[in-house]
C-alpha positions in Angstrom: 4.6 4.3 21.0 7.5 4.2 23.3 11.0 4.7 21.1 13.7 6.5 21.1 13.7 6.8 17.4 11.0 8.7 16.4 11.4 11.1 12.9 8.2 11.3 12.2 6.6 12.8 15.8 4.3 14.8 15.1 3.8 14.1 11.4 0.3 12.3 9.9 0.2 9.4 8.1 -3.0 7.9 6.0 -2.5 4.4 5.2 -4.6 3.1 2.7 -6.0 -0.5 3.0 -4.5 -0.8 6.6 -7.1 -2.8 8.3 -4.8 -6.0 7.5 -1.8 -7.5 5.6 1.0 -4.9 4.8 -1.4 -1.8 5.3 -1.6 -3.0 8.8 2.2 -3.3 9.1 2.3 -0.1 7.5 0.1 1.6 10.0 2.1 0.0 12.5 5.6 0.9 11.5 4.7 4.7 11.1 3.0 4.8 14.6 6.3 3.2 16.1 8.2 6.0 14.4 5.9 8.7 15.8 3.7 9.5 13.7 -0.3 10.0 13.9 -2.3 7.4 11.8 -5.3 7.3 9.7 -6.6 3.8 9.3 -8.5 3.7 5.8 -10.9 0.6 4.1 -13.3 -0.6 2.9 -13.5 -2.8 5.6 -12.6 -2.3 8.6 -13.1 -5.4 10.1 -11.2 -7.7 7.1 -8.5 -8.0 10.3 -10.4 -10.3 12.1 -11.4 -12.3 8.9 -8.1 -13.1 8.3 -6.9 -14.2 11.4 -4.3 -11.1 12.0 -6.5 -9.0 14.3 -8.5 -9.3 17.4 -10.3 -5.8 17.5 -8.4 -3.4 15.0 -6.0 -1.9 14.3 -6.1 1.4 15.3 -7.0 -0.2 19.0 -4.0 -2.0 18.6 -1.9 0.8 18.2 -3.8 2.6 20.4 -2.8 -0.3 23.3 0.6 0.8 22.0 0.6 3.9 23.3 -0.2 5.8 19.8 -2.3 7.7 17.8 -4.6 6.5 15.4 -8.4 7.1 14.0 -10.1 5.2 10.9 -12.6 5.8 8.8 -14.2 3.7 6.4 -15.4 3.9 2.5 -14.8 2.4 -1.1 -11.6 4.5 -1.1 -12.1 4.1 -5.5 -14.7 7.1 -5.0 -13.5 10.1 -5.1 -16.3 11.0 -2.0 -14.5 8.8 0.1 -11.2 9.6 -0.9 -12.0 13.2 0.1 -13.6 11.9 3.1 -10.6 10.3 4.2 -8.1 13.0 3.7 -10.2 14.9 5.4 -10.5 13.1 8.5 -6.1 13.4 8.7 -7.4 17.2 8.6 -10.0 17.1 10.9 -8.7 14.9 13.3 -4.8 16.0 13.5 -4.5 19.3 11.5 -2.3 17.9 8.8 -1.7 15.2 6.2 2.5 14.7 5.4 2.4 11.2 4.2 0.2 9.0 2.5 0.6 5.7 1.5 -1.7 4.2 -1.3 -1.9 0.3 -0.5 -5.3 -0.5 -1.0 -5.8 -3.0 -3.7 -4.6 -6.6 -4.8 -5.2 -9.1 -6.8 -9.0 -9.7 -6.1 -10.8 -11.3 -8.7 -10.6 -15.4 -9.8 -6.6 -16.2 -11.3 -8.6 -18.4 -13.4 -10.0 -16.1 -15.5 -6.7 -13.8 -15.1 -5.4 -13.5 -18.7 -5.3 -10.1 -20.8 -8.7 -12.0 -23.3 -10.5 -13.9 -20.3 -10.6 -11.5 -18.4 -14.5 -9.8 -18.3 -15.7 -6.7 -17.9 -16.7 -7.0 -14.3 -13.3 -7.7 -13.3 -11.3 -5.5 -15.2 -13.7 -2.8 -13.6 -13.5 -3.9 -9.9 -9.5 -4.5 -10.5 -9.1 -0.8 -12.0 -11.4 0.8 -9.1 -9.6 -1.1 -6.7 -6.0 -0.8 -7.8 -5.8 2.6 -9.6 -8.5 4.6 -9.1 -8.1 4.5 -5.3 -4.5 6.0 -5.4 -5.9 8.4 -8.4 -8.5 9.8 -6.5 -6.3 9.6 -3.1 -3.2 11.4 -4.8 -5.6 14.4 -6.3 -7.0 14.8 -3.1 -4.1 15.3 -0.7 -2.2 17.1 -3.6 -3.6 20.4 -1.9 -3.5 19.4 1.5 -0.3 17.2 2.2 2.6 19.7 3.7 4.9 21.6 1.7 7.4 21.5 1.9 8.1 17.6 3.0 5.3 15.9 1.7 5.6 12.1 0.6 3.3 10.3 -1.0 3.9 6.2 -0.9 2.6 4.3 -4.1 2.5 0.5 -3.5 2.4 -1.4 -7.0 3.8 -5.1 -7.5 6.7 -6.7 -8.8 4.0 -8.0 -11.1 4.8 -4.7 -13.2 8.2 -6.3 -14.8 5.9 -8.6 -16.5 3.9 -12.1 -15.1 5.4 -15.5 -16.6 2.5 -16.7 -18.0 0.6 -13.7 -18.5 -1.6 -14.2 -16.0 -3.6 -11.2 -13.5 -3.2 -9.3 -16.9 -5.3 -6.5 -15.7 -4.3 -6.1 -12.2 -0.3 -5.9 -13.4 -1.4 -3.2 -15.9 -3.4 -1.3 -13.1 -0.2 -1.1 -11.4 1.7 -0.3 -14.3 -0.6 2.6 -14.5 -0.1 3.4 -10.9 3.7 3.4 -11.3 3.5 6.0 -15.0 1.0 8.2 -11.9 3.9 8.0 -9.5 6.3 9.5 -12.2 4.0 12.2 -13.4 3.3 13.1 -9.8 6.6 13.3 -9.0 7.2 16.1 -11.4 4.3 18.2 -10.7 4.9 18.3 -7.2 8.9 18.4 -6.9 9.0 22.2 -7.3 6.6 22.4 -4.0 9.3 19.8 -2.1 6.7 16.8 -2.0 8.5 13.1 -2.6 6.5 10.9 -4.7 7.8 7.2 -4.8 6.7 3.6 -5.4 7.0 0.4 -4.0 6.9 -3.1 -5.9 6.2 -5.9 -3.1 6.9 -9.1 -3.7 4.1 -12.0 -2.9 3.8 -11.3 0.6 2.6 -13.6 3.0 -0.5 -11.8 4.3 -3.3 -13.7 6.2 -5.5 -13.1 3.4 -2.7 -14.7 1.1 -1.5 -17.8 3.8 -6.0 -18.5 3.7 -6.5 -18.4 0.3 -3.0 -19.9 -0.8 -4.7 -23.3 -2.1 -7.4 -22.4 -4.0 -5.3 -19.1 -5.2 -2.3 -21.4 -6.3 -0.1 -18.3 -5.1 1.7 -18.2 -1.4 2.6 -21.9 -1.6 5.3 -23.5 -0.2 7.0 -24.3 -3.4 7.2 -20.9 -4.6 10.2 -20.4 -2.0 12.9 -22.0 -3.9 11.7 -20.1 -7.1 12.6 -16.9 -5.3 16.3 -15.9 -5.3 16.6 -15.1 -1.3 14.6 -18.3 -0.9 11.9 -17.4 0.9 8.4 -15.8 0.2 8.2 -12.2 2.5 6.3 -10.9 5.7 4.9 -7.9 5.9 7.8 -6.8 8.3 9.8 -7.3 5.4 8.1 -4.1 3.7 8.4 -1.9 6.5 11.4 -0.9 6.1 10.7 0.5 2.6 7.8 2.6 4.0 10.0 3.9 6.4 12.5 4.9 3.8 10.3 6.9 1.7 8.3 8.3 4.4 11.0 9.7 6.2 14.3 12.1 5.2 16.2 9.4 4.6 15.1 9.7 0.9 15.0 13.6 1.5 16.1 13.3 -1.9 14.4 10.8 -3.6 11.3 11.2 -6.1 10.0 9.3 -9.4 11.2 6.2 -8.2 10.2 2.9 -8.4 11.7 0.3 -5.6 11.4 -3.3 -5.8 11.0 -5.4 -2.2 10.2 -8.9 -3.6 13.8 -10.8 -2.8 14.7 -11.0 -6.3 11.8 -12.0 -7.8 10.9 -9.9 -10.4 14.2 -10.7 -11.7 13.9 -14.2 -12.7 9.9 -14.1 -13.2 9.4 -16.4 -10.3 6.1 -16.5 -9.3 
């Protein structure tokens, strides 16, 4: 990656989910700032499905002129969570940051509410959306460098509370992902590692633009319910990342920052 601003060259970065949608402009922010990037799903090729990549993405930042490996595994076993940490080892020497983004909101909206909702789901939404950053956050605990550390939770604006109580289950596994954030950020402040969260807004992903009209989410009429009038990019998150991940929030931990353009404010979506 050819810039002049570069504060994190030489650091490591493991991305969760980053085979497409925000992980992948994650992955891709973090490169252009310097650092080395580990490219973690459960699918490596769900880039392509959705229309945002031709090969990967760690050939595309390759192609860029940076560094990046992947690795892939159910990250909501702890087996492949180790097995991805260790590959930041293995492959670079060091793990600073990690950002947890793997997740979503992956089962039918239909069947969405706290007493539809069946048992399958509630299991493959937990796995998915807490239990990937749980197993993640307990494995680089020991390995992530201290001091300096930062460890990048992403949970959803969804957390404030859904208007019609809807995705019941995936809101309270990032409500749960948020109260790990905070306890984290305890333990781990007297060794100088950051632990922070992020609440996206609805994000207009290529998985989210593809399944907008059977989903009923990413339409075009959500717009005006959003205060800044628009539904966000993924470049719209970057700059969050880049916040937390580098020493401009040197002295920042616990927190919880919304990017959503006002949404969770007026329960727009």
């Amino acid at each position: 990656m050819t810039t002049t601003h570069q504060p994190l060259a030489g650091k490591v970065a493991l991305v969760t989910g980053s085979a497409a949608g925000m992980g992948r402009a994650y992955a891709h922010h973090l490169a252009k700032l310097g650092a080395n990037i580990v490219i973690a799903d459960i699918n490596l090729e769900s880039g392509k499905s959705w229309g945002e990549v031709e090969e990967s993405v760690e050939a595309e930042i390759r192609a860029a002129g940076g560094n990046a490996v992947s690795v892939q595994g159910d990250l909501s076993t702890r087996e492949a969570a180790h097995a991805a940490v260790q590959t930041a080892i293995d492959s670079f020497g060091r793990l600073d940051i990690l950002v947890n983004n793997a997740g979503g909101a992956i089962t039918p909206p239909d069947r969405s509410s706290l007493t539809r909702t069946p048992d399958e789901d509630t299991k493959k939404l937990m796995d998915a959306n807490f239990y990937s950053a749980l197993y993640l956050c307990q494995e680089a605990a020991p390995m992530i460098t201290k001091p300096g550390g930062s460890i990048i939770n992403i949970a959803t604006f969804g957390v404030f509370g859904s208007r019609d109580g809807s995705y019941a289950i995936y809101v309270a596994a990032k409500a749960a992902v948020v109260s790990l954030t905070q306890s984290l950020a305890v333990e781990l402040g007297p060794e100088g590692v950051r632990v922070n969260a992020v609440a996206p807004g609805l994000i207009r992903t290529g998985r989210v633009i593809a399944t907008a009209k059977a989903r009923g989410i990413g339409t075009s009429d959500q717009d005006e319910k959003v205060p800044l009038r628009r539904l966000g990019t993924p470049d719209d998150m970057v700059g969050a990342i880049e916040f937390f991940a580098t020493d401009l929030s040197r002295y920042v931990t616990g927190e919880l920052l919304s990017v959503d353009g006002g949404a969770h404010r007026v329960s727009a979506l």
